[in-house]
C-alpha positions in Angstrom: -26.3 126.6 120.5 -28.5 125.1 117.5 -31.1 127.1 116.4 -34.0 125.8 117.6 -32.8 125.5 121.1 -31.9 129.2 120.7 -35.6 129.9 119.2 -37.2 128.3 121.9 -35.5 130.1 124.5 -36.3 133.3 123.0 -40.3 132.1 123.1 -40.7 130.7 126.1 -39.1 133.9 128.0 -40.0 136.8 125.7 -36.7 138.1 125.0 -33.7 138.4 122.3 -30.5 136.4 123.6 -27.5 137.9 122.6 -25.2 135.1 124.6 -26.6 132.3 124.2 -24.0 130.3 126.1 -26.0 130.1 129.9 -29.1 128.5 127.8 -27.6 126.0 126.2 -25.9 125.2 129.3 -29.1 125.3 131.8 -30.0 122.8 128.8 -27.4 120.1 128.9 -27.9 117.1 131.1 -24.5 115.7 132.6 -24.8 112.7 130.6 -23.1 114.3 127.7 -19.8 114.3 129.9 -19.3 118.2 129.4 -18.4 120.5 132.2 -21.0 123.0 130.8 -24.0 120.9 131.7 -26.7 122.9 133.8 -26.1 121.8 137.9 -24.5 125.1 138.9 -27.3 126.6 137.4 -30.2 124.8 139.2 -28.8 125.4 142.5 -28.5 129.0 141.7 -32.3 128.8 139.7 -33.6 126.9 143.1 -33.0 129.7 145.0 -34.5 132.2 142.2 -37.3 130.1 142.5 -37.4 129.8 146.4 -37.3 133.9 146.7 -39.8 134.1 143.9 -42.6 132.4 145.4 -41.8 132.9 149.3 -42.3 136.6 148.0 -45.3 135.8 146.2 -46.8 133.7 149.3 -46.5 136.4 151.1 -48.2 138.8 149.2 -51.2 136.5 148.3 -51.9 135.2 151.9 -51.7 138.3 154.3 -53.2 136.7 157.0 -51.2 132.8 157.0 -48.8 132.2 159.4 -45.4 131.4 158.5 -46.3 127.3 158.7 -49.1 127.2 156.2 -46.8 129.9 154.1 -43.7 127.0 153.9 -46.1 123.9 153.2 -47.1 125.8 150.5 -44.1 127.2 149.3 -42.2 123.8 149.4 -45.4 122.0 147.7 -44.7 125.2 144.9 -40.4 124.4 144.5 -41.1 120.5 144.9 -39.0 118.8 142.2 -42.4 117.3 141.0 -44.0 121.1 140.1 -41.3 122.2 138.3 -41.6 118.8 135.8 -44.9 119.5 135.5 -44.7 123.1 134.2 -41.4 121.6 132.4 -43.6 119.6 130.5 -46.5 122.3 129.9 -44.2 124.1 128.2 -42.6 121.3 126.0 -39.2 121.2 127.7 -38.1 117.7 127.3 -37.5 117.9 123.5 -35.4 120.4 124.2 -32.9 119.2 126.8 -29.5 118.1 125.4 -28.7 114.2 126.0 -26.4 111.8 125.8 -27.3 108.8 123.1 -27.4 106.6 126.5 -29.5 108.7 128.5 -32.3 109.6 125.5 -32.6 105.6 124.7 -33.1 105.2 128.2 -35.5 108.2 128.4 -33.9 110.5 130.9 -35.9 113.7 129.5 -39.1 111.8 131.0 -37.4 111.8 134.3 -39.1 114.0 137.0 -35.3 114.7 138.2 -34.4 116.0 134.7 -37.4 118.1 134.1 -37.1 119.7 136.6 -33.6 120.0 137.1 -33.6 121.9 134.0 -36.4 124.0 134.4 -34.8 125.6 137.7 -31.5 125.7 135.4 -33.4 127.8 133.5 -34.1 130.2 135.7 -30.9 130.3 136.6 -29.5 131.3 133.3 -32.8 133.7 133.0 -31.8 135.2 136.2 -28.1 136.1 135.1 -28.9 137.3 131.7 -32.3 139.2 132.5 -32.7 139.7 136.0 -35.1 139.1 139.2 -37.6 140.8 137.5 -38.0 139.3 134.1 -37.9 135.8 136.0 -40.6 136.3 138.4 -43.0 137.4 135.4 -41.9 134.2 133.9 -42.9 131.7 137.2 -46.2 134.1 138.2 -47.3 133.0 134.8 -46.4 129.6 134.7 -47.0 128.9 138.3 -50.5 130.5 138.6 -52.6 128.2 138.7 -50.8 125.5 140.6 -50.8 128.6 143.1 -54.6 129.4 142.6 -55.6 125.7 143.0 -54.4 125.6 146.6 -57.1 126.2 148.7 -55.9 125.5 152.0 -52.1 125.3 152.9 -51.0 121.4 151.8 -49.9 119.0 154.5 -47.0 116.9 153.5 -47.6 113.3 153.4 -45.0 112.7 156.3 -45.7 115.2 158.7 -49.5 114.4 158.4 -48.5 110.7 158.6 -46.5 111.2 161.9 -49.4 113.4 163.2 -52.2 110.7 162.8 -49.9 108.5 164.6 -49.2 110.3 167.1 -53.1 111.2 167.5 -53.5 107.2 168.0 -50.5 106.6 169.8 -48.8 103.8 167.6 -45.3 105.6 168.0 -43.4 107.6 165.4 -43.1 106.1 161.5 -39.8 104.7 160.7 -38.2 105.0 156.7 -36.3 102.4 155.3 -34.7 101.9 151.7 -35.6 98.7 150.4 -33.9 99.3 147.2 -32.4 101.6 144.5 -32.2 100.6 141.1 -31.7 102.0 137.0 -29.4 104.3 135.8 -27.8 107.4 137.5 -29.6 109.7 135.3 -33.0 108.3 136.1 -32.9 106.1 139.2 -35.8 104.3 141.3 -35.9 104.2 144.9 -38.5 102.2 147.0 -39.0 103.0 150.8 -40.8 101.4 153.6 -42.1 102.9 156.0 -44.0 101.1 159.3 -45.5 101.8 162.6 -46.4 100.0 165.5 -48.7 97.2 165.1 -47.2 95.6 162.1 -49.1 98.7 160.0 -46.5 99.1 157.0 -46.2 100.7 153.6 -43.9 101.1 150.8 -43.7 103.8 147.7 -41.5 104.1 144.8 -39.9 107.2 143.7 -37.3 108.6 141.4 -35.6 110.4 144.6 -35.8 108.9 148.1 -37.8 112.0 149.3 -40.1 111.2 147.0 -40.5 107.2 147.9 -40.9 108.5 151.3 -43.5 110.6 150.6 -45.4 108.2 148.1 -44.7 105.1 151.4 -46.5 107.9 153.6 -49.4 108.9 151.6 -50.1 104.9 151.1 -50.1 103.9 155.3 -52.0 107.2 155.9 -54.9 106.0 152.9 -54.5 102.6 155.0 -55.3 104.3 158.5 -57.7 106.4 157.2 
């Protein structure tokens, strides 16, 4: 691991890394072709994560019911979150590239971000424990967390409740097109509704598009 990926580490989390092996792992993006890139990571870090704030949910809203709880909670673990607090801390100069995928900006990439910032966890996890990681995401997650003042409503479900409220029938996805690399791809949905009411949304995942498509018709219906 080079030295200031190894420094950096150390910052962000608070701690001396004997092995730094996981790190510069949870930092490599599969573009360079290497087996030790950080997937097996994220998955594991997305379930640190997942724990961490369902946990923390929990304590902070005594009185919520389990719905509002898991609007919030997937609003919190949304690919979209962890970017943002991926760039707050000034991950993206730090994830390891291939020449392709840095020309083609990849470390701007929601997907990437991230990816790597739950890869991070991961590797936190393994080294340092449950404990050490969720001091790490109460800090960095605090006020994402504080700024929620009611439970969020994702775009879809609140989408296929206004329709259903007006009786147009139930909103139907469709992907109109993928395009760009496999490191940083572009997905645009449409979605429509009875009526000849129809939106679409661009996204770097097709969840994403989905949800962008939604958000659109609803701002239309409203």
């Amino acid at each position: 691991m080079n030295r200031d990926a190894k420094q950096f580490a150390e910052s962000l989390f608070g701690i001396t890394i004997e092995d730094p092996t996981l790190f510069e792992r949870a930092l490599t993006h599969g573009s360079r072709q290497d087996d030790a890139n950080y997937q097996r990571l994220e998955f594991l870090g997305d379930r640190v994560l997942g724990l961490i704030v369902a946990q923390w949910l929990y304590e902070r809203f005594p009185r919520e019911p389990e719905g509002k709880m898991n609007r919030r909670l997937s609003t919190l673990v949304a690919r979209e979150t962890c970017a943002e607090v991926g760039r707050a801390i000034g991950l993206p100069n730090h994830i390891r590239l291939s020449k392709q995928a840095r020309e083609a900006r990849a470390e701007l990439s929601d997907n990437v971000v991230g990816d790597v910032v739950e890869a991070l966890l991961g590797a936190l996890y393994l080294t340092e424990g449950l404990a050490t990681c969720d001091a790490f995401v109460r800090a960095h997650w605090k006020d994402l967390l504080e700024t929620q003042r009611s439970a969020p409503v994702h775009p879809k479900n609140a989408l296929q409740e206004m329709a259903a409220a007006m009786r147009i029938g139930t909103p139907r996805y469709e992907l109109v097109s993928r395009s760009g690399p496999h490191h940083a791809p572009s997905f645009v949905v449409r979605v429509t509704l009875a009526g000849d009411r129809e939106a679409e949304g661009e996204g770097t995942t097709k969840q994403e598009a989905e949800s962008a498509a939604a958000a659109t018709l609803l701002g239309q219906l409203k």
